[in-house]
N, C-alpha and C positions, 0 to 999 in steps of 0.2 A: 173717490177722487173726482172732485167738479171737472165737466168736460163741455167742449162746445161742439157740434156737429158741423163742417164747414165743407160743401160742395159747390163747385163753379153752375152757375146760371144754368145750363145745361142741361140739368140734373133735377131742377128743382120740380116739378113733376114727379118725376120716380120716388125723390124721397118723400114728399109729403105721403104718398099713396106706402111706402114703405112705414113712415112713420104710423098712418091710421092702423096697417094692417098687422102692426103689432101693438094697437091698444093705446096710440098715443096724439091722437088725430093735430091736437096742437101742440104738438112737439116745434118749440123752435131750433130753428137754424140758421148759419148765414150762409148766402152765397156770394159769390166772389165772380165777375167777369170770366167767360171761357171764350180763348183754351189758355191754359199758364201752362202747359208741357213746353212750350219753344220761349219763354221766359227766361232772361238771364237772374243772377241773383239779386239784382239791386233791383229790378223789375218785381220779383216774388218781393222782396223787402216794401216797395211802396203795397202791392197791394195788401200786405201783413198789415200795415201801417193801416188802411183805410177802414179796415177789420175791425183793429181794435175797441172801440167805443162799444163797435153793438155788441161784438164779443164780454165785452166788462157788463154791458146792462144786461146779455141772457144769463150770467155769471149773478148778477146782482153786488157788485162792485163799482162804487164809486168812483169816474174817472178824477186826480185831482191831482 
């Protein structure tokens, strides 16, 4: 099942070094602004929203 790896800004250190040290040095992902814990729903929803695109090209899916 295709899948997208998605961590807040935060983070994105740990997982590259995560990603290398299992074999996968350019592994893509996206990150997303932190912290989204205190995020209401419609908050989570625009930044779902802003995702998407790169989400569709690491997918390799045509947005249209």
């Amino acid at each position: 099942m295709p899948a997208v790896s998605i961590c807040t800004d935060a983070f994105t250190v740990p997982a590259q070094a995560m990603a290398k040290a299992y074999g996968f040095p350019g592994f893509e992902f996206i990150t997303v602004k932190h912290p989204i814990a205190s995020l209401d729903t419609a908050q989570l929803r625009d930044r779902a929203r802003e995702l998407l695109p790169e989400l569709l090209r690491i997918l390799g899916v045509e947005a249209g």
